[in-house]
KETORLUM-428185 format. One line per 10 residues: number of its first residue (from 1); their letters; for each residue x, y, z of C-alpha. Coordinates in pm, 1 decimal. Example, Ala and Ser with C-alpha at 12.3 -4.5 7.8 and 13.67 -1.06 7.14 Angstrom:
REM residues 2
1 = as = 1230.0/-450.0/780.0 | 1367.0/-106.0/714.0
//
This chain:
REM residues 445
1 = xxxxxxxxxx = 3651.3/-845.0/986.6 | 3409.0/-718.8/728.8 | 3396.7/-985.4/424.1 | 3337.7/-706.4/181.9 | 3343.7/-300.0/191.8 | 2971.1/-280.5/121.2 | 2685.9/-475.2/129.7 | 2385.2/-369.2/-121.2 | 2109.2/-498.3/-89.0 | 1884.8/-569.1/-393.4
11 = xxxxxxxxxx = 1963.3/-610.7/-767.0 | 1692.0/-397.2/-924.7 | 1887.2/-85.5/-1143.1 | 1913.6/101.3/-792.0 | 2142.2/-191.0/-658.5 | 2311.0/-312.8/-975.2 | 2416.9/48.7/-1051.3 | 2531.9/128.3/-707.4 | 2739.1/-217.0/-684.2 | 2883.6/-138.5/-1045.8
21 = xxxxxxxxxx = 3026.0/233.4/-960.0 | 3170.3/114.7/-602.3 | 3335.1/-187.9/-797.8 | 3486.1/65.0/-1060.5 | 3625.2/246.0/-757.0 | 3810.1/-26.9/-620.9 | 3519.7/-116.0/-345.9 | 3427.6/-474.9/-290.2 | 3076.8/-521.8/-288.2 | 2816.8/-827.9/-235.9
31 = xxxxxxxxxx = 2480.1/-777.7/-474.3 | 2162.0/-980.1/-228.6 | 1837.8/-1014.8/-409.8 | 1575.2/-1207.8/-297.3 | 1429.9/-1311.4/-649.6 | 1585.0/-1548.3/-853.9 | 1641.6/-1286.4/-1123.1 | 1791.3/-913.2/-1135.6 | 1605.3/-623.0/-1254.4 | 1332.8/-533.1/-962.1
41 = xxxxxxxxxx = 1029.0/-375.2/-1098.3 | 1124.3/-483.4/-1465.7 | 1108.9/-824.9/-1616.8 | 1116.4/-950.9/-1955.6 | 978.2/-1293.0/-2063.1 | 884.8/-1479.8/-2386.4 | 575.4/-1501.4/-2507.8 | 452.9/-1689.8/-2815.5 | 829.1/-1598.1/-2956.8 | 786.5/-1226.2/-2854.3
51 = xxxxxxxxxx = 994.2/-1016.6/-2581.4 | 733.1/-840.4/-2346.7 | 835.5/-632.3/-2068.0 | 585.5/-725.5/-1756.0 | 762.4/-406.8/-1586.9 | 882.4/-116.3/-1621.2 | 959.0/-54.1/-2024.0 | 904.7/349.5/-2175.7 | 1196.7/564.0/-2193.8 | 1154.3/950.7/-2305.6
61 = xxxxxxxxxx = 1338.3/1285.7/-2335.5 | 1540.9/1381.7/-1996.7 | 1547.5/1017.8/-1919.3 | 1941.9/1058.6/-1992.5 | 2088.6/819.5/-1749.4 | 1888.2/519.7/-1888.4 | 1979.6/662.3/-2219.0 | 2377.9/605.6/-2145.8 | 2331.0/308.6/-2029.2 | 2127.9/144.0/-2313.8
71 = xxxxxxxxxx = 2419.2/327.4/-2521.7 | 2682.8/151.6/-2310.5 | 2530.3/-188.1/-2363.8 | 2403.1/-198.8/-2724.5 | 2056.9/-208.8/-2660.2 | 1818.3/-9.4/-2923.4 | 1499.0/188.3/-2852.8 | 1227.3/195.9/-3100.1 | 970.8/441.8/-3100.7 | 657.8/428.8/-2936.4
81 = xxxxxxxxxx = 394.2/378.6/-3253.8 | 91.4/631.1/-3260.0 | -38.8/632.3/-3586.0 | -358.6/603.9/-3674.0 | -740.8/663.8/-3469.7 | -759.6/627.3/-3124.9 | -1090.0/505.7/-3006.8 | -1261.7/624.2/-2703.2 | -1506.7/384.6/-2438.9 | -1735.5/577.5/-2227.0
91 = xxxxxxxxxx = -2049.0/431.2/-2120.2 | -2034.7/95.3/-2303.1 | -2021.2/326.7/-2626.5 | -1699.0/311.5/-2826.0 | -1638.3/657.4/-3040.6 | -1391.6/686.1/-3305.9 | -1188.9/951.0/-3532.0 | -1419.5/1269.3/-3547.0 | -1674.9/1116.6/-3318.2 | -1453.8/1168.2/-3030.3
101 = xxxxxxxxxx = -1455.5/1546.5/-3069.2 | -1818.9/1538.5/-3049.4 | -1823.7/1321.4/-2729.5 | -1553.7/1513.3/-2577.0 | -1627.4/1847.9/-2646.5 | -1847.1/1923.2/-2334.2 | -1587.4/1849.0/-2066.1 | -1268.0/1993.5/-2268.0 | -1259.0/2333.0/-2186.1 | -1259.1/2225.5/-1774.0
111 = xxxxxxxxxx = -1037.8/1953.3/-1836.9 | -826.7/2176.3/-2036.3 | -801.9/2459.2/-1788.9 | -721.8/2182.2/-1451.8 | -432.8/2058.7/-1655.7 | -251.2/2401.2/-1752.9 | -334.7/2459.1/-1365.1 | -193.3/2185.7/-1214.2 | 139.0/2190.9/-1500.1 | 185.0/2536.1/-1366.2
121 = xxxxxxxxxx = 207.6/2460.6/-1016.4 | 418.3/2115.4/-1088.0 | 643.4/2390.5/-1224.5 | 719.5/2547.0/-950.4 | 764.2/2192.5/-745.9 | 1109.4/2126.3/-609.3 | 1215.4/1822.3/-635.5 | 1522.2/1863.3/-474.5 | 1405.5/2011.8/-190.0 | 1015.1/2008.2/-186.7
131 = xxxxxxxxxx = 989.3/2224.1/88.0 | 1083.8/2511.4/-92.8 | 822.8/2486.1/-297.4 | 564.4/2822.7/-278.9 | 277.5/2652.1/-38.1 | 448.5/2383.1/26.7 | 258.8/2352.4/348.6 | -45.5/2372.8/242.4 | -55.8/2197.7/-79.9 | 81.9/1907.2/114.0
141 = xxxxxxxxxx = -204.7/1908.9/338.0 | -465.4/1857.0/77.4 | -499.8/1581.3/-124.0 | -533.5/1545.0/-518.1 | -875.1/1475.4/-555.0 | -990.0/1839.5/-315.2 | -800.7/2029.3/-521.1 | -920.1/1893.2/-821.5 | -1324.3/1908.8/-673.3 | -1231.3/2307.1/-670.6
151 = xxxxxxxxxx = -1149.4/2332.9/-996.0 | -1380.7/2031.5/-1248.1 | -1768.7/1999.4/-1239.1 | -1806.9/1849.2/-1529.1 | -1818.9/1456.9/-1457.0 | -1672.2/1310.9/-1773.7 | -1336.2/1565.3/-1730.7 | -1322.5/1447.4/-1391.7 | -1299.6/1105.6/-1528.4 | -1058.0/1164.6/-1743.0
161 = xxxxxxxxxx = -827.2/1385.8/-1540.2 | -871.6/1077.8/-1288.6 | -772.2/865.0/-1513.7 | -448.8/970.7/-1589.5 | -370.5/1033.7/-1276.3 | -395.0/650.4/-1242.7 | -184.4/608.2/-1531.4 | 75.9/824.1/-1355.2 | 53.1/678.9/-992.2 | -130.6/302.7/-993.3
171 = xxxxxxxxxx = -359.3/508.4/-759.1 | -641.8/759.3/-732.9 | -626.5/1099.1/-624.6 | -780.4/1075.6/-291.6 | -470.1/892.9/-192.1 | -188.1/1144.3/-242.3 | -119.4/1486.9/-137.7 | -110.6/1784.0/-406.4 | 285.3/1808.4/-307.1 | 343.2/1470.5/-329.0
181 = xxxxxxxxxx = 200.6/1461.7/-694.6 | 355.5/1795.4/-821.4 | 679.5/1673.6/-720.2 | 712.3/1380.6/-872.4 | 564.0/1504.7/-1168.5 | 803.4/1821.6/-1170.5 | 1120.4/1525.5/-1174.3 | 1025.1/1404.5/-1498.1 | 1030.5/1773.0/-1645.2 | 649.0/1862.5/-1584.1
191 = xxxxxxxxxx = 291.3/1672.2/-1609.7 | 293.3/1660.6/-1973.3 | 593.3/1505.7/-2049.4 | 555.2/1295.5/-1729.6 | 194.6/1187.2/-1925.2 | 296.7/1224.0/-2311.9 | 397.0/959.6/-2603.0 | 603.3/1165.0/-2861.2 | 795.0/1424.5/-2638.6 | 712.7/1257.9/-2343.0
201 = xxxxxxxxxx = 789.9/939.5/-2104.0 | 661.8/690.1/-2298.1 | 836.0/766.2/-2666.9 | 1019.0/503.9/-2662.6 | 1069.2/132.6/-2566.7 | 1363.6/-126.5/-2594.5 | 1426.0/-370.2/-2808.8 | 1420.8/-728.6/-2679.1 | 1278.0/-584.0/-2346.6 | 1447.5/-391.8/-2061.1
211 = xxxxxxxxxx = 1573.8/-688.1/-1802.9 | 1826.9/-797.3/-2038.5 | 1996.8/-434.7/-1901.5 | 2015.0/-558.0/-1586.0 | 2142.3/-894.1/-1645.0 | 2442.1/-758.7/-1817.1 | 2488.7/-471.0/-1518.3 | 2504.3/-802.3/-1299.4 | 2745.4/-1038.9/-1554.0 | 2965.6/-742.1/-1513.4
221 = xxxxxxxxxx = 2972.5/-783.1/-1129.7 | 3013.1/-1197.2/-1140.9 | 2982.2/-1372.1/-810.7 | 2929.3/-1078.4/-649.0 | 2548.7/-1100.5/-722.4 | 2393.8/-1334.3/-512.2 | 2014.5/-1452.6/-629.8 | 1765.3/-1650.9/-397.5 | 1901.3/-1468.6/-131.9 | 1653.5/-1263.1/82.2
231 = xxxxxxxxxx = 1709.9/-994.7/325.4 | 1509.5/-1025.2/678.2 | 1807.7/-853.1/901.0 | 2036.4/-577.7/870.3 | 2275.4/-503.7/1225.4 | 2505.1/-249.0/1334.4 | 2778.9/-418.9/1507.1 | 3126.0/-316.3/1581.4 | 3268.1/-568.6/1313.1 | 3055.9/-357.4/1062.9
241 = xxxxxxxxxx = 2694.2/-376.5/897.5 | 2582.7/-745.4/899.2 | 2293.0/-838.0/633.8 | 2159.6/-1145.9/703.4 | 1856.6/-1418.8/591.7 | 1808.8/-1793.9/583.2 | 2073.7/-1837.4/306.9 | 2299.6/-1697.7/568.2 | 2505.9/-1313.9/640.1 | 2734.4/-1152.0/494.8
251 = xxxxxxxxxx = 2957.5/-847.6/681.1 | 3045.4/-482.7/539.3 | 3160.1/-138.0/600.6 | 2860.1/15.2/494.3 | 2532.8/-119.6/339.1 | 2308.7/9.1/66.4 | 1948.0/-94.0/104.6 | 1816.6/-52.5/-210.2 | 1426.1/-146.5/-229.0 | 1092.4/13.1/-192.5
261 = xxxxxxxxxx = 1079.6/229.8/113.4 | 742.0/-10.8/180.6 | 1015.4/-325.9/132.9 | 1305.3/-179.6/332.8 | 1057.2/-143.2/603.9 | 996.5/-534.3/652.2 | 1379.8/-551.7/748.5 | 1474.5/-603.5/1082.6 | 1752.8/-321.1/1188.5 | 1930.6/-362.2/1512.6
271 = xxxxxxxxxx = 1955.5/-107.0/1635.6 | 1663.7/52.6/1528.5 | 1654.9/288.1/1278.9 | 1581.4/658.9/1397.4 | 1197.6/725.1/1425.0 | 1160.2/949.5/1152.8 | 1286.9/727.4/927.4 | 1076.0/442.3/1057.1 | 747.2/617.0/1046.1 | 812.9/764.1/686.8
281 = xxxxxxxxxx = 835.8/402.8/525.0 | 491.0/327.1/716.4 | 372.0/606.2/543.6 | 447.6/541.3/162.2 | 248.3/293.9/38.9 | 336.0/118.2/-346.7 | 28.8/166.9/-591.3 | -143.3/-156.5/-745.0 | -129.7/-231.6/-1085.0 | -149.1/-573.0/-1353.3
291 = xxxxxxxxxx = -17.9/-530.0/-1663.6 | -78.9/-700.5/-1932.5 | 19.3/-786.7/-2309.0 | -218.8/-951.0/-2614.1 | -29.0/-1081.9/-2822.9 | -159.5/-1175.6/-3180.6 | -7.4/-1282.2/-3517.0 | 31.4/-927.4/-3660.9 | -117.2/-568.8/-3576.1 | -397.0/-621.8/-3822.7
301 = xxxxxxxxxx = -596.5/-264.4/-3660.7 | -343.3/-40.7/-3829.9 | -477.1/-121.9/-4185.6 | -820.4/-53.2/-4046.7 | -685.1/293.9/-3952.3 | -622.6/244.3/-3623.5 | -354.5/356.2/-3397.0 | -373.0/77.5/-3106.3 | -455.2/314.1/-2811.0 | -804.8/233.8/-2646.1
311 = xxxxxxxxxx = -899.2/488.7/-2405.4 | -1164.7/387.9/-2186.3 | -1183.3/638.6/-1858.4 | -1362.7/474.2/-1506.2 | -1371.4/103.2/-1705.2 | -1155.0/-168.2/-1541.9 | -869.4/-118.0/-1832.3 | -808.6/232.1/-1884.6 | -593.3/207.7/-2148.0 | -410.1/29.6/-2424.1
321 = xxxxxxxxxx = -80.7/62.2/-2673.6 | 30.0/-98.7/-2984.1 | 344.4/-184.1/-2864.8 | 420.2/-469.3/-3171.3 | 739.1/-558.7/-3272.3 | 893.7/-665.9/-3624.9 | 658.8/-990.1/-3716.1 | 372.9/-979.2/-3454.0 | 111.2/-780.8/-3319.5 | 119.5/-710.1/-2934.8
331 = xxxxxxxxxx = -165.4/-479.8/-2760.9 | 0.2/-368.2/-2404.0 | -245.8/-241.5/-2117.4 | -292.5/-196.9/-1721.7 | -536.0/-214.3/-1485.3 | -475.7/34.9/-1209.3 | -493.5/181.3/-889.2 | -891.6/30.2/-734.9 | -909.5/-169.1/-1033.0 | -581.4/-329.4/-1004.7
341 = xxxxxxxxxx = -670.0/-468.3/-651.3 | -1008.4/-558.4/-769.9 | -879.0/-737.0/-1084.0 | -620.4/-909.2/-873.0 | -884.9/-1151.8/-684.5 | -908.3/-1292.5/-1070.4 | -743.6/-1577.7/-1244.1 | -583.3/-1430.4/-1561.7 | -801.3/-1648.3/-1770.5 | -1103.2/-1380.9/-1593.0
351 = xxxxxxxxxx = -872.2/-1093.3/-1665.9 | -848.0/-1197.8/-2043.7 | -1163.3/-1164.7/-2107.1 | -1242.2/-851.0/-1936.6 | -977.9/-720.0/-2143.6 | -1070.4/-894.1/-2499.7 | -1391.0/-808.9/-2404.8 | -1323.9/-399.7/-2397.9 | -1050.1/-445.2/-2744.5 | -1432.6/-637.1/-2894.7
361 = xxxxxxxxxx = -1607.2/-355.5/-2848.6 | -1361.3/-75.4/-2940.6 | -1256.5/-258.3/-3275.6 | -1475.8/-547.5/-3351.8 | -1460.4/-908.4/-3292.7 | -1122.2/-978.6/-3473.6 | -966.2/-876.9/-3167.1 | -1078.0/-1175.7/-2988.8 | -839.5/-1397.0/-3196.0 | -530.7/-1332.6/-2986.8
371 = xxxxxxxxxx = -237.1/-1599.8/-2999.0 | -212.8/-1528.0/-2601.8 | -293.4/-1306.3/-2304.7 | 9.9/-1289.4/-2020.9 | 14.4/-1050.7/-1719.3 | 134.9/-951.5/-1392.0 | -4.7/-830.7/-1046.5 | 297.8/-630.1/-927.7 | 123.0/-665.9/-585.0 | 111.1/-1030.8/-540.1
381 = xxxxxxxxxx = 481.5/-1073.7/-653.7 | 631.4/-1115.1/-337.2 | 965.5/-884.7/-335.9 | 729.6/-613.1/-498.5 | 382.4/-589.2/-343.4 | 347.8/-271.1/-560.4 | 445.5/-90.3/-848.3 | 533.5/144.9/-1040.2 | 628.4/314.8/-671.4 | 509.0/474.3/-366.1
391 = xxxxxxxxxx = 347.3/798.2/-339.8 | 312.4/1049.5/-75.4 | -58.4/1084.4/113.3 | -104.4/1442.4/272.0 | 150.9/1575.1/494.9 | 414.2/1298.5/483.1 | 643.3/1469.0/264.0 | 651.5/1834.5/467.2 | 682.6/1607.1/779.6 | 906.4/1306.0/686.9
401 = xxxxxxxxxx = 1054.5/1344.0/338.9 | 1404.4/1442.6/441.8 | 1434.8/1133.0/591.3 | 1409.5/927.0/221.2 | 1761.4/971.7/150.6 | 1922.2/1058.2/486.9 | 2195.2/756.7/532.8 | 2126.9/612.4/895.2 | 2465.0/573.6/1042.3 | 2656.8/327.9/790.9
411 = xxxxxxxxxx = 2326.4/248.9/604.2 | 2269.4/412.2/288.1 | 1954.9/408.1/65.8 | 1828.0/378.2/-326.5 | 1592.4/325.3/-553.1 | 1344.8/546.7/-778.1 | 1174.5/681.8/-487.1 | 1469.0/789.3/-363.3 | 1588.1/1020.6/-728.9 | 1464.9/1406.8/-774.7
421 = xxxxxxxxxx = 1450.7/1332.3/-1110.4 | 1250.9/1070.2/-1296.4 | 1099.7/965.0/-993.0 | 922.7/632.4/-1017.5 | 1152.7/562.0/-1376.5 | 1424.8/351.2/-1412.0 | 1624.9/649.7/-1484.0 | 1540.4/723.5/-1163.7 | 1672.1/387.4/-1009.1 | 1991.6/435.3/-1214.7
431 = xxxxxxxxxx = 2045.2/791.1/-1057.2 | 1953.0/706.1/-722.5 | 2216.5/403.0/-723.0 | 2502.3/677.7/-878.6 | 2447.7/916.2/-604.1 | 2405.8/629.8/-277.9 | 2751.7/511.9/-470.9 | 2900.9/825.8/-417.4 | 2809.0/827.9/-26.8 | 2929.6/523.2/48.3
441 = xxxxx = 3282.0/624.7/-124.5 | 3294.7/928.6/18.3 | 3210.9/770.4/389.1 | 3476.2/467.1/273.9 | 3777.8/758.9/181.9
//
């Protein structure tokens, strides 16, 4: 006998929301992550008295399911500060206020004209059924960076345009397919608001950090949750699914993987799962990035006129927000994509400096004075190995992307990649977990 009706299997906001709807429903459920903490790709920890989120943290317009939920729980967003000069690294140069017009102005008209290019084809993207999409065929067989070699010359645009494409995907352009890209972008409502501060993804953040979401999604499901508890097996037997690991197995009707497609591949199925399926996961790899936070004992640039944001394009830290709360100053940043993996045979204390280093040069020597430096490799952490999710090289998702949310037999499956809108957010998570709920219940009835 089946000890519960389903089995899901990781408590990142994929899982937790997935376990929460089936329990509202009357469904008993048992919550297995491997970590000794909820949340997935977010985490909050304490730093020198101050919140940081280490993972996932922006919310913006459209992001409405994350919205509820922080409504639900009494958790505030404050608004993503921008005020002030912006100062802009290229070639161990930094350029500031109407400087950056000057340095700028040679590449903007190209860099201009790829963007409106690109946002009008993301416009036509599908994301609920990609293949739709005019071209689909074709734009899936090309990748980002020859589409882009058609259409910029000019070496600094290219930089830039590169860039954010890191910012976007932890990973360059070479790596994904011109489908792939389009329709993720066209999930979170188009490529500017998928890049953008006011209007876009990153308006706003939460106070006291976004894991505290999750651990009140899990208080809510008790003893159901089960930490420390890693997944190596999943089995279709005729007693049900059985989901098992060192800390033992537990039997259900139906099962909800809800990781990574890269993690969900390291389980064992038995029976296998159908090829398609198999060979997409071996396909989507997670990009690579460290984030990291400076934190310091107030935001002393803004009364030097300065809005936080270093933008450095091709350096190892691409760049930077003021992301301070009431009573401290914190500077927030990433390496990415290359420079994430490079970065990542560092220490931290190596990191740190590469990264006071750049803040020295873009506003002076003050910003050397930091209380501390804290980040994360999202690919070392071992139930990760990759954030902020996978993307799609050429001709994976016109071969093998129907196969992302196709249940195998009584195995279901969630998480952001899994969403056709806000792809890659935890909005995304939250809406993949409400629609593999409604599966399993409708399978269960």
């Amino acid at each position: 006998m089946p000890d519960v009706d389903v089995v899901v299997v990781g408590a990142g906001f994929a899982g937790l929301t997935a376990a929460r709807r089936l329990a509202e429903k009357g469904a008993s459920v048992a919550v297995l992550e491997a970590r000794d903490r909820v949340g997935g790709r977010t985490h909050t920890v304490e730093v020198a008295g101050v919140a940081l989120d280490l993972g996932g943290m922006w919310v913006g317009p459209g992001q409405s399911a994350l919205h509820a939920l922080a409504k639900e729980l009494g958790v505030r967003t404050t608004t993503q500060v921008m005020v002030g000069d912006g100062v802009v690294v290229l070639d161990g140069q930094a350029y500031r206020g109407g400087r950056v017009a000057g340095v700028l102005a040679g590449m903007f008209e190209q860099l201009q004209a790829a963007t409106a290019e690109f946002e009008a084809l993301v416009q036509q993207a599908s994301p609920d059924d990609p293949w739709s999409t005019p071209d689909a065929a074709k734009l899936d067989s090309m990748t980002l960076a020859s589409w882009l070699d058609e259409r910029i010359t000019n070496s600094q645009a290219r930089l830039f345009f590169e860039m954010t494409i890191n910012s976007v995907f932890a990973t360059g352009s070479a790596n994904m397919s011109v489908l792939g890209a389009a329709v993720y972008a066209a999930s979170s409502g188009g490529w500017s608001r998928l890049t953008g501060t006011s209007g876009g993804a990153q308006q706003d953040r939460f106070v006291g950090g976004v894991e505290q979401m999750a651990a009140m999604l899990a208080a809510k499901l008790g003893d159901a949750v089960r930490p420390g508890f890693p997944v190596s097996r999943l089995s279709c037997e005729s007693s049900g699914v059985r989901v098992s690991g060192e800390r033992g197995a537990v039997v259900g009707r139906r099962a909800i993987v809800a990781l990574s497609p890269m993690l969900s591949g390291r389980i064992a199925f038995n029976p296998p799962l159908p090829a398609r399926r198999d060979q997409l996961v071996q396909r989507l790899p997670a990009g690579s990035v460290i984030k990291f936070h400076v934190v310091y004992e107030s935001p002393w640039w803004r009364a030097e006129g300065l809005s936080g944001q270093v933008i450095a394009p091709g350096a190892p830290v691409a760049v930077t927000f003021d992301t301070s709360p009431p009573g401290a100053g914190v500077v927030t940043g990433f390496f990415e994509g290359r420079h994430a993996v490079e970065a990542g045979r560092l220490t931290p204390a190596e990191r740190s400096a590469i990264v006071t280093d750049l803040l020295a040069l873009a506003w002076g020597e003050r910003a050397r004075e930091h209380l501390a430096y804290v980040d994360l490799d999202w690919s070392a952490e071992p139930w990760t190995r990759g954030c902020y999710a996978a993307h799609f090289p050429p001709g994976v998702l016109s071969t093998y992307g129907p196969a992302l949310r196709e249940p195998c037999g009584p195995i279901h499956w969630a998480g952001t990649e899994t969403a056709t809108r806000s792809i890659g957010y935890i909005d995304g998570a939250i809406r993949s977990g409400e629609r593999a709920a409604a599966e399993v219940l409708s399978a269960l009835a």
